[in-house]
C-alpha positions as CSV (number, residue, x, y, z in Angstrom):
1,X,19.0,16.1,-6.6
2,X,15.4,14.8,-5.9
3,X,12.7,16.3,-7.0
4,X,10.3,14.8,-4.6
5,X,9.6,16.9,-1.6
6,X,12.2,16.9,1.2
7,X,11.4,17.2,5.4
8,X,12.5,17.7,8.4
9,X,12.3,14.8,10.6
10,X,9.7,16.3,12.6
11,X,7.7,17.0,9.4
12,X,8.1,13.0,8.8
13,X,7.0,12.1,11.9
14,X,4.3,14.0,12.0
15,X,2.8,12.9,8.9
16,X,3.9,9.7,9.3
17,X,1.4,9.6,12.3
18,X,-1.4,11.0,10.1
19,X,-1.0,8.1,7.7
20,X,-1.0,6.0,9.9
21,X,-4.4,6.7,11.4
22,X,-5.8,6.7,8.0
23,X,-3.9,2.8,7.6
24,X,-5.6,1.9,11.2
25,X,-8.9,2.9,9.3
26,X,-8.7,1.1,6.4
27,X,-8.0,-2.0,8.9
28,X,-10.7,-1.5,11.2
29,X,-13.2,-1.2,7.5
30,X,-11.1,-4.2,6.2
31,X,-12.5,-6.5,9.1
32,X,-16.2,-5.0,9.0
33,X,-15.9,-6.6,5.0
34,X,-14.6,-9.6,6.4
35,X,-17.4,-9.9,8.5
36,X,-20.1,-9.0,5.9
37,X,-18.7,-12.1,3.7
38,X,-19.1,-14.2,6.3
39,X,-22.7,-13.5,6.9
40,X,-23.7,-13.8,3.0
41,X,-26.1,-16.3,2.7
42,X,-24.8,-19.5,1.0
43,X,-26.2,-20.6,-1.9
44,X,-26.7,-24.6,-2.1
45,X,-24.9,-26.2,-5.7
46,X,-27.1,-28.1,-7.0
47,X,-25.3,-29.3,-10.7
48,X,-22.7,-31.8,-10.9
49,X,-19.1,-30.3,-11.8
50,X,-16.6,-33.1,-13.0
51,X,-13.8,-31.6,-13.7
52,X,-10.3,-33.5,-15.1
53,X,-7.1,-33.0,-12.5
54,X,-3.5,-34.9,-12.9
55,X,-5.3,-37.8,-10.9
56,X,-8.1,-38.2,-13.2
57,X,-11.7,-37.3,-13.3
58,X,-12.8,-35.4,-10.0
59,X,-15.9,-34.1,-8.6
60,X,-16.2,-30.8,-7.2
61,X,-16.7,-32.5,-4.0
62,X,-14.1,-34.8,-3.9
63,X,-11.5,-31.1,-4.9
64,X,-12.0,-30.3,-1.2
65,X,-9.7,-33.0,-0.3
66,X,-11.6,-34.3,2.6
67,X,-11.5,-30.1,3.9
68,X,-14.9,-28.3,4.6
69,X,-13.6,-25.0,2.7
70,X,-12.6,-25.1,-0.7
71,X,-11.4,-21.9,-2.0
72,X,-10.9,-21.6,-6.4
73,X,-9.1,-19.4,-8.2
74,X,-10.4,-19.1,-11.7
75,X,-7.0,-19.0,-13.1
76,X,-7.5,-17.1,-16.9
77,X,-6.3,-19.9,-19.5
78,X,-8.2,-20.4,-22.6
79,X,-8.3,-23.8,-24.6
80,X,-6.6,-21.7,-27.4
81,X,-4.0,-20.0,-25.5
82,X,-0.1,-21.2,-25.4
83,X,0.8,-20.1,-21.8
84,X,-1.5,-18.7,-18.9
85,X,-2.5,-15.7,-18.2
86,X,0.7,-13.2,-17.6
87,X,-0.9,-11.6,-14.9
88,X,-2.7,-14.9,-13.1
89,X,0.6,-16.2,-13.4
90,X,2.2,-13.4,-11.0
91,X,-0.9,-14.0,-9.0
92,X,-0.2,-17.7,-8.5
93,X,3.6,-17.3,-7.4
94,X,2.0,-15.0,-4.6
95,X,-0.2,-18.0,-3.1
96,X,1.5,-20.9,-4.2
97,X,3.1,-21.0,-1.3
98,X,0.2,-20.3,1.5
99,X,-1.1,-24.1,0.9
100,X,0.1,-25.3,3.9
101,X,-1.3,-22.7,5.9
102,X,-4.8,-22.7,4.5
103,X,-4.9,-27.3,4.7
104,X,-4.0,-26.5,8.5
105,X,-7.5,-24.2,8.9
106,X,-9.3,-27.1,7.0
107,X,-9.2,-24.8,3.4
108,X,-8.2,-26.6,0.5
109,X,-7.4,-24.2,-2.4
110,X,-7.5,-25.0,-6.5
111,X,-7.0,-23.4,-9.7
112,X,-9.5,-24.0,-12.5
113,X,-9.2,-23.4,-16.0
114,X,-11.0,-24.0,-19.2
115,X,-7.9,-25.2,-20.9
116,X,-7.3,-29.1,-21.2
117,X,-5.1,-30.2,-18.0
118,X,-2.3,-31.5,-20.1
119,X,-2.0,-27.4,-21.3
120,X,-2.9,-27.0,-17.3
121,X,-0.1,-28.9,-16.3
122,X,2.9,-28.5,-18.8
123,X,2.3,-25.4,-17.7
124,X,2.4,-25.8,-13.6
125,X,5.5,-27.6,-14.4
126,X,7.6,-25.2,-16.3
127,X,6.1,-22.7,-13.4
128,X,7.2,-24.5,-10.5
129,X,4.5,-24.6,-8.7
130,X,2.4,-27.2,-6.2
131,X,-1.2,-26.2,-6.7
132,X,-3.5,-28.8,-7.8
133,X,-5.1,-27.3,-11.3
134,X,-8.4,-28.9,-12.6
135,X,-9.6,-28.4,-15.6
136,X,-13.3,-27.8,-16.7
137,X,-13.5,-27.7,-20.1
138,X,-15.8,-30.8,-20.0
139,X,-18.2,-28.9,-17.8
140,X,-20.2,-25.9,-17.8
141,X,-18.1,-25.3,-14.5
142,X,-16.5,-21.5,-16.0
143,X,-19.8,-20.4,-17.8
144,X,-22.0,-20.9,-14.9
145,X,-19.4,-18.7,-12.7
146,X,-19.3,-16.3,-15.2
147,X,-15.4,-16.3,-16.3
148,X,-15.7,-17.7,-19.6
149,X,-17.5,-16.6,-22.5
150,X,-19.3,-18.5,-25.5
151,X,-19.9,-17.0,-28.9
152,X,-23.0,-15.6,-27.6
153,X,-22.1,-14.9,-23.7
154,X,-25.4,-16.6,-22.5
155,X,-24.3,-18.8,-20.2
156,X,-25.1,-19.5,-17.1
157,X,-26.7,-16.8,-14.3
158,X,-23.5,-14.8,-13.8
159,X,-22.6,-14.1,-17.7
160,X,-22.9,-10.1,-17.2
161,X,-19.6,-10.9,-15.3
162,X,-17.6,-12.0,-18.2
163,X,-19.3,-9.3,-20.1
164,X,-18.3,-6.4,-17.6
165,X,-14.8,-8.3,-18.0
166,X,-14.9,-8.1,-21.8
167,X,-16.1,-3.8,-21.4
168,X,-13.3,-3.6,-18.8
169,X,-10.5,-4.9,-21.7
170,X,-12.0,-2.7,-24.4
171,X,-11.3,0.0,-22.7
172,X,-7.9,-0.9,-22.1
173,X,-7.6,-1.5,-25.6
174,X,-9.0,1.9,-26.6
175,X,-7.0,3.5,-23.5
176,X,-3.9,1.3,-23.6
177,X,-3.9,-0.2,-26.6
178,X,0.1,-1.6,-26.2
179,X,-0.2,-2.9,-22.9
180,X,-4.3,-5.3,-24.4
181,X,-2.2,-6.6,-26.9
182,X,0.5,-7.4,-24.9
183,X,-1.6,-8.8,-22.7
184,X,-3.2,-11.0,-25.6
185,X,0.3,-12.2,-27.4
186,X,2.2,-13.0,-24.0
187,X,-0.9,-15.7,-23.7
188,X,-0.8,-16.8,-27.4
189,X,-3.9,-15.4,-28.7
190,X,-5.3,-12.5,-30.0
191,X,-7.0,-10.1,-28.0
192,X,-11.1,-11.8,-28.8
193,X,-9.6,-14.9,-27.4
194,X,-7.7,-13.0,-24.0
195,X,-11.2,-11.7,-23.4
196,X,-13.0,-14.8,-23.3
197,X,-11.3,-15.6,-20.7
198,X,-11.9,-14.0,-17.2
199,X,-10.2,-14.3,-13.5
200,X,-12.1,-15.1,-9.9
201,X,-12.4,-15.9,-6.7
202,X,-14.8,-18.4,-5.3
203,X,-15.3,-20.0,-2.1
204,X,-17.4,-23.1,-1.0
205,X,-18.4,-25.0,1.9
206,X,-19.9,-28.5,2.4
207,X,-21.7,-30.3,5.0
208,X,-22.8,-33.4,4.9
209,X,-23.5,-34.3,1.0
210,X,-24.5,-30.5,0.4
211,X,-21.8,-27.6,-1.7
212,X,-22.7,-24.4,-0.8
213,X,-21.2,-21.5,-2.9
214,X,-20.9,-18.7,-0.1
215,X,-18.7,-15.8,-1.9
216,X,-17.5,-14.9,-5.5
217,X,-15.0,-11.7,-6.6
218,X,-13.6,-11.0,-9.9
219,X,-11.5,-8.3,-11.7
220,X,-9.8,-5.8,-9.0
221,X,-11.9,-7.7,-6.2
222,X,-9.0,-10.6,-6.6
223,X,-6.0,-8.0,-6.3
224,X,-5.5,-8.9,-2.5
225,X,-3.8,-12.1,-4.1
226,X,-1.3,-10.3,-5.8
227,X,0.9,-10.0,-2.4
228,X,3.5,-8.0,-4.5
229,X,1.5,-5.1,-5.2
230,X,1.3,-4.9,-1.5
231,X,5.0,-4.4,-1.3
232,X,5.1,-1.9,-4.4
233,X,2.5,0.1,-2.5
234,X,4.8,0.9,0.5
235,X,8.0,1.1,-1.8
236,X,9.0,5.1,-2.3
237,X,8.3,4.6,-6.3
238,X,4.4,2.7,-6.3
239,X,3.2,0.1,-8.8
240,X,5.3,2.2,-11.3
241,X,2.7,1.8,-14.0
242,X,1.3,5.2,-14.7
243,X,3.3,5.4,-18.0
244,X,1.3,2.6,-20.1
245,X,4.4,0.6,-20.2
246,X,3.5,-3.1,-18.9
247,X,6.5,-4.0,-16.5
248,X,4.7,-7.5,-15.3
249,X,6.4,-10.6,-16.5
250,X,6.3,-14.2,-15.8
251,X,9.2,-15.2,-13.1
252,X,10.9,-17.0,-15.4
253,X,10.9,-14.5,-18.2
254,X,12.6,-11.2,-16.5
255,X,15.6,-12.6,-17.2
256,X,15.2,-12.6,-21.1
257,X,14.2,-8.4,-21.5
């Protein structure tokens, strides 16, 4: 017998119909946001970025692919680590497959990661996926957006970023100790060198010869990538996650539990 809390079919409907204006809400208020990012000012690039890519040396220019948009995932993946980011990786099998959509609105979307590409793209390949992955580890590309840390967490104008990052994982290892250094192994490093690391979301536009950065997001501000919490949210049981027990896995490794 259940022991969640049974209804009539009246009692369902009827509070089925309450939900649902609170869901219309939340819509309505997620297309005001919308709105508001579009009408951030943009902020003109003004360093170089060369970043390395599995055709060679790129500008950020030239990773827009000949688009106007160019949308980056900062994609959590450490020169020292031996695999990516467990739960970037479940991120990237949500949008892997959106590419095609977002090249037909004139978006071109990347991953970038501090790791060398050949890491970068061993990795893709035993993933599966179609992304294009550039690395920057031989620019200042992930300090100056603030989701990658160096000894002294100086660098570049949004450092408090990485540093609200590294808070955010010290409480999960004071809170949740099992599931930080799960976290940490599953990537091949220790938990100093998970939280050098951070994930993001930034968006660009050019016109004419001239990058404009027009939006950034990082930590819980990137969840609307993960399209599977959006199924778990709706399924009778949640994210399932309120024991401390960390249930996320690479695709490929579900198998092997």
């Amino acid at each position: 017998m259940t022991s969640h809390r049974i209804g009539t079919r009246e009692e369902w409907l009827a509070a089925s119909a309450e939900l649902l204006r609170s869901e219309k809400e939340i819509t309505r208020t997620s297309d005001e946001l919308a709105r508001q990012r579009r009408e951030l000012p943009w902020l003109p690039v003004e360093k170089e970025y060369t970043l390395q890519t599995a055709d060679g040396s790129r500008t950020l220019a030239e990773l827009f692919d000949g688009r106007s948009q160019l949308v980056v995932y900062h994609f959590m993946f450490g020169p020292e680590y031996d695999a990516g980011c467990l739960v970037c990786s479940s991120t990237a099998d949500s949008f892997n497959g959106v590419l095609p959509h977002l090249e037909a609105r004139d978006v071109t979307m990347v991953c970038v990661s501090l790791a060398p590409i050949e890491k970068l793209l061993a990795y893709r390949e035993r993933m599966g996926w179609s992304f294009n992955w550039a690395s920057s580890s031989e620019s200042d590309f992930n300090f100056d957006y603030g989701v990658s840390a160096g000894e002294e967490m100086t660098h570049g104008p949004d450092a408090p970023l990485i540093q609200a990052a590294e808070l955010g994982f010290l409480k999960l290892l004071n809170e949740q100790p099992r599931i930080a250094f799960e976290n940490a192994s599953m990537s091949g490093t220790d938990p100093k060198g998970y939280l050098s690391q951070g994930h993001g979301f930034s968006t660009f536009a050019r016109e004419g010869n001239t990058i404009y950065r027009c939006y950034s997001s990082y930590a819980r501000g990137t969840e609307f990538l993960m399209g599977y919490y959006a199924i778990l949210d709706r399924a009778p049981k949640g994210r399932d996650e309120d024991d401390g027990v960390m249930r996320l896995r690479r695709h490929d490794e579900y198998d092997h539990e």
